[in-house]
N, C-alpha and C positions, 0 to 999 in steps of 0.2 A: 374638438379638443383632442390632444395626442397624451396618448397614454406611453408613458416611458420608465423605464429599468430605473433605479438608483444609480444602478453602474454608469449611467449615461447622463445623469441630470444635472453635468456641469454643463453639458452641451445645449442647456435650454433652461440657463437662466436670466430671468427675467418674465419667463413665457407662463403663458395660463397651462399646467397642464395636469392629469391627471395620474395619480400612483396605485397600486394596488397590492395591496396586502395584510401583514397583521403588527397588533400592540406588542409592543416588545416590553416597554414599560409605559410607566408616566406618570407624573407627580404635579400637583397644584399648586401652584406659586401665589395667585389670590383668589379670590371670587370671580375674577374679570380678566384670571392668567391660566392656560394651562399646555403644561410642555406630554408632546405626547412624543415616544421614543418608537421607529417604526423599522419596519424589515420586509423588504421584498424576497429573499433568496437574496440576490445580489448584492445587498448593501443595507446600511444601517441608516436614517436620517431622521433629525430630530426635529417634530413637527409642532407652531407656533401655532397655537388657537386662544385668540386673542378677542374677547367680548365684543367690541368696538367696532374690531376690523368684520367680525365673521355676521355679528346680528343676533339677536338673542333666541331666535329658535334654531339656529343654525349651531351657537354656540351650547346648549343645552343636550344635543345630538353627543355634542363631543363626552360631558359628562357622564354621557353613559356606557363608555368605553371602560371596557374593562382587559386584563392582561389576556392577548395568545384572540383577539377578539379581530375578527379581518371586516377588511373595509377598505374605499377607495376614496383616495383625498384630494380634493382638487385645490387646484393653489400655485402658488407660484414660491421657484427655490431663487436661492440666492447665497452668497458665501458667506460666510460665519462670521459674526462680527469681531470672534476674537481669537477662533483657532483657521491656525494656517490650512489649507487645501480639504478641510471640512464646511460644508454645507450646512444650511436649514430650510427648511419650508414656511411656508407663511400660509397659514389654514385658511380658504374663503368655504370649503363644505365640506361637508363627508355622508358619505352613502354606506352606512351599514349592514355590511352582509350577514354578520353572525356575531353574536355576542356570548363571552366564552363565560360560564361561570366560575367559578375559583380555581385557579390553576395549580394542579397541586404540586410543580415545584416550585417552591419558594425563597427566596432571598438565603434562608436558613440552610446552613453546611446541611446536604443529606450525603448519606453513605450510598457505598458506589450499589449496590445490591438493590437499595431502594429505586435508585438512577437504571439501575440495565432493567430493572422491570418496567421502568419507564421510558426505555429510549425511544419507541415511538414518539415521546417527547421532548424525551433530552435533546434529538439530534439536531432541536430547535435553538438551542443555545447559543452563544457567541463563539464556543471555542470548538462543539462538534459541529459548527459551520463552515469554521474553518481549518479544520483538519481534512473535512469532506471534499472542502475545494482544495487542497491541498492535493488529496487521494488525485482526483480530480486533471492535473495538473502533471502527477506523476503517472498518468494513465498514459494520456495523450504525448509526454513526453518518451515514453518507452516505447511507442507505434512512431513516433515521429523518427527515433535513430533508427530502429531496425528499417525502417524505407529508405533511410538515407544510404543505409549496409546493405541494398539489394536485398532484404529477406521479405517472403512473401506469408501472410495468414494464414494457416493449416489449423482448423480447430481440431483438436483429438478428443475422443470419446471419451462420458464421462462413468459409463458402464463398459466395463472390460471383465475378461474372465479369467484373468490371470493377475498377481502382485508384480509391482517394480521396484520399490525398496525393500519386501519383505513380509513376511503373511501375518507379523504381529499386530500391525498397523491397521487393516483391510476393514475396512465397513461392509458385511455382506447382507445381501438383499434376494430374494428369492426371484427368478427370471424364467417364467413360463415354465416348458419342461426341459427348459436347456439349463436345469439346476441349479446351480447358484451364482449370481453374478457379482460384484464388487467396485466399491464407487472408488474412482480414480485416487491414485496417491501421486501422479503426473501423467503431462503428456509425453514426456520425452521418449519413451520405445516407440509408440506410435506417430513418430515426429522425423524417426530418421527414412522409413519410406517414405515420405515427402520430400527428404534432401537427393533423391534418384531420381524425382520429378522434377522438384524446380530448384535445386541447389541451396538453398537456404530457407529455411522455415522458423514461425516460430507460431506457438500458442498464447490465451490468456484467456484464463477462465477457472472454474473454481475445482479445489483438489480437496481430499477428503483424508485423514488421518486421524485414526482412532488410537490414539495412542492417550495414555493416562498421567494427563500431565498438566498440572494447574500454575506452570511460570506465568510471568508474565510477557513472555513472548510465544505462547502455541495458541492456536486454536484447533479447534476439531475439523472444523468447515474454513478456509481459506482459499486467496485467490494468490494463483501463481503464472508466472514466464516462463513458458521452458523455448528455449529456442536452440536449433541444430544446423549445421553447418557443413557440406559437403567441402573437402582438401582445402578444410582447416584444422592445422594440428595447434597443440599442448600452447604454443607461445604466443600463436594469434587469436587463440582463444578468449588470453585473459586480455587483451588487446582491444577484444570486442566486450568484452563485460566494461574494462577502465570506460575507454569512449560512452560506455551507455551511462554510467553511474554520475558521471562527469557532466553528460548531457543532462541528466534529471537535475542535479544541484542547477544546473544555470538556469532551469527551466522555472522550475520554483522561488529561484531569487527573482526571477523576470516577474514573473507574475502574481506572487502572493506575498509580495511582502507587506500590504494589511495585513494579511492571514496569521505571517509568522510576527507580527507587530500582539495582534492581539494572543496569540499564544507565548510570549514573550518568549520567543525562541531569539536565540542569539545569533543572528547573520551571518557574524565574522568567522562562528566557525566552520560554518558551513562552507563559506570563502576559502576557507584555509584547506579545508578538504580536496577542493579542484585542483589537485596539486598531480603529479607524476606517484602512482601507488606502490605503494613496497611490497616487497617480495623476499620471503622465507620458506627453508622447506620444513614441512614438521619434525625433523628432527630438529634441526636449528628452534623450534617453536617450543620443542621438550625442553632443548638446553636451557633455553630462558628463562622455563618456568623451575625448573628445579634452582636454577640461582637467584628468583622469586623467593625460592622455600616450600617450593609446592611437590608437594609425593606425587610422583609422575611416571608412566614408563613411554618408551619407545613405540609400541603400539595401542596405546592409549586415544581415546578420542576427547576431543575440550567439551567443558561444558561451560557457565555462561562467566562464571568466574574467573576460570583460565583465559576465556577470549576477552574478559576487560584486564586482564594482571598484561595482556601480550599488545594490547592498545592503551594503555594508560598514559604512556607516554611520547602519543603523537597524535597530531590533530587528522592523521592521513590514513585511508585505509591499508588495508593489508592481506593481500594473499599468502596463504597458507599453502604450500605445493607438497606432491611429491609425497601423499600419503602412504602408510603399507597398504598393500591390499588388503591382511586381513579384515579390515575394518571397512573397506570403499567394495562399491557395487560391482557385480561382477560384470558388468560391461565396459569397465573402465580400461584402458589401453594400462600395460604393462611397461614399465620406463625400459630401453632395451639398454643403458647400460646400468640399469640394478633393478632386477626382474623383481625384488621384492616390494617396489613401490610403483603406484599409480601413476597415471600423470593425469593427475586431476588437483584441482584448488578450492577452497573455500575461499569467498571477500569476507573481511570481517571490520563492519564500521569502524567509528569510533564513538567517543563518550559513551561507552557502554551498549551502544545497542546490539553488539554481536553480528552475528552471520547472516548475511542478506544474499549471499549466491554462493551454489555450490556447481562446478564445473567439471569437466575432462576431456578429453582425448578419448574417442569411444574404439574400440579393439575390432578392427576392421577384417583381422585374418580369422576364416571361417574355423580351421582345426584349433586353434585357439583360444577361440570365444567356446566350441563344444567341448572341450578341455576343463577349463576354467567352468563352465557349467554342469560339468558331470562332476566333478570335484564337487562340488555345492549341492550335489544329491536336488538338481531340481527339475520339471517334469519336463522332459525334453519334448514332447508330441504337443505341448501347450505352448511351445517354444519354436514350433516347427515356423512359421513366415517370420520370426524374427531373424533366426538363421538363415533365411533365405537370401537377405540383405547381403550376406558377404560370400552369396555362391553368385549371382547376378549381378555383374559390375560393383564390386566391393572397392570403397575410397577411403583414404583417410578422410575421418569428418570428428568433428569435436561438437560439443552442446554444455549449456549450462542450466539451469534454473531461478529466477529470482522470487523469494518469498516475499509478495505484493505487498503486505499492511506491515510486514519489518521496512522497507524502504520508508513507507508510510510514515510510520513511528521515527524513523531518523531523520526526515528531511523537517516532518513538524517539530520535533523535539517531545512526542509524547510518550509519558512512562509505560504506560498499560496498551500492550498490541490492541487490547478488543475495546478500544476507543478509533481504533482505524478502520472499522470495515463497518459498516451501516448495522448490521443487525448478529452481534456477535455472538459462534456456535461455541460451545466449552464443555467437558465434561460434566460440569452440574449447571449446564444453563442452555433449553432448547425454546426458550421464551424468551420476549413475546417474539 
């Protein structure tokens, strides 16, 4: 007898075969009826155990299933008698592996607090199933463009002895007698001596920022993209971010529209998003927002209300260009006709979800990167092989970053970032 996926059990109907998994629900229709609701990972199917057909010790097996309780069901599927390209099973046994006792999330609204102490459970649900497969889906589609853009896998370390955005952020951890070390806030300075190797790289894997902040888009422990680019500058950069973002929307409508069916996310606008992305530079971003009404200045940076006042009114992303420096990192290339501004961009979804990639033009001239670094009062000998990049065949090269469980949260349509990532890190939550 052939044991098969859900995902697959249209391909083998009519056939004797076997399923394996657990109760999702299940309700009793009479003495001589009972509908059990099942879930392998892959799919949902609603399974018919019927007195008559099964035999009465066979059928008394079934009553003692209880929710979240795994078992393997043998029987035969067939199409729904009444919904379109849904399935049922037809119970002739079942083989009980483990019988759960009372599962303590229940039908009953619980508060999210109750929930994250339970997500070893929750993520059993309908909706953290498929956001999972989502994540999922958004994974494999961001390794499938950067293959298609010639970039190659360069994992970066997640222990380093120095900051990249800045030392308020820094998780430190103590590292034999080589003092103290710090858990990565990206891969990207360790990313561009791989674009002298093999010309294009990128990472993906988890970043760490201790910063004190309870939105609902940060977490503590997150997973990021950074990828980098040898002679590519400022224009072909956001060039490579549009095609990736572009490619994840088609990926997801391809493949999870259950997923986004039962998170009743809204398709169309996702559709509407694969569009050609706009472009503004942040000063044009300030004008906006002060004829919003919003008390704004010129070197100001957005926070999350700024970035929905500046998408409210388009279903299409939007780059943010052409920062000042004072605010953007000091690796960021200098625009040569107005040295006061970067050439770097932020994407900024829409419906609200914010900033899901921050990019630039990285500053390839060696006296100018130690320039702009001594200015910054930072420790230049900690700094020594970064600078080494632009004595040793220095290129223009450009890189971006994409914040993993924000794409997440936009492509599913969900509110709270730490519903995206399996097992969410937060200032007041390091459990379970």
């Amino acid at each position: 007898m052939k044991t098969v996926l859900l995902k697959d059990v249209s391909l083998h109907l009519g056939e004797k075969i076997k399923l394996q998994g657990w109760v999702r629900n299940y309700r009793k229709a009479s003495s001589k009826l009972r509908f059990v609701i099942f879930r392998d990972g892959t799919g949902f199917i609603q399974a018919v155990a019927s007195k008559p057909d099964m035999g009465e010790e066979n059928f008394e097996k079934v009553k003692l299933l209880t929710i979240e309780s795994s078992l393997e069901m043998i029987g035969t599927a067939q199409k729904h008698p009444s919904r379109e390209n849904e399935y049922e099973f037809l119970l002739e046994d079942i083989n009980i592996i483990n019988i759960a006792p009372e599962y303590p999330i229940s039908k009953k609204e619980h508060g999210p607090e109750f929930l994250l102490n339970m997500r070893h459970l929750w993520l059993r649900a309908p909706r953290q199933n498929a956001i999972m497969k989502i994540r999922h889906t958004c994974y494999y589609a961001v390794m499938e463009y950067l293959e298609s853009q010639n970039f190659y896998r360069f994992d970066s370390p997640i222990l380093t002895p120095t900051a990249c955005e800045g030392t308020t952020t820094l998780f430190e951890v103590p590292y034999f007698d080589e003092g103290s070390a710090y858990l990565s806030q990206s891969g990207q300075l360790y990313l561009e001596p791989g674009i002298m190797s093999l010309g294009r790289v990128y990472d993906f894997g988890p970043v760490f920022r201790a910063e004190k902040s309870k939105t609902r888009k940060h977490l503590t422990e997150f997973w990021m993209m950074d990828a980098e680019a040898a002679f590519v500058e400022h224009e072909e950069n956001m060039q490579i971010q549009e095609g990736l973002i572009r490619h994840i929307i088609r990926k997801v409508i391809e493949k999870n529209l259950t997923e986004l069916e039962v998170l009743e996310r809204d398709v169309e606008k996702l559709k509407k998003a694969d569009a050609p992305f706009r472009k503004i530079t942040h000063r044009q971003a300030i004008d906006l927002l002060k004829e919003k009404g919003f008390e704004i200045g010129y070197e100001d940076d957005f926070g999350a209300q700024e970035e929905v006042a500046l998408t409210e009114d388009s279903d299409i992303p939007l780059f943010i260009e052409k920062w000042p420096k004072q605010i953007k990192a000091f690796y960021m290339k200098l625009d040569s006709e107005n040295p006061d501004v970067v050439l770097g961009a932020d994407l900024i979804s829409p419906e609200g979800f914010g900033e899901i990639i921050g990019g630039s033009q990285r500053e390839d001239d060696y006296d100018l990167l130690l320039e702009r670094m001594k200015r910054d009062n930072m420790p230049l000998e900690e700094y020594e092989w970064y600078l080494d990049l632009r004595k040793y065949g220095s290129v223009p090269h450009s890189g971006f970053g994409i914040g993993f469980e924000r794409i997440v949260a936009w492509m599913s349509g969900t509110h709270h970032i730490r519903e995206c990532i399996p097992f969410p890190r937060m200032i007041n939550r390091l459990k379970p």
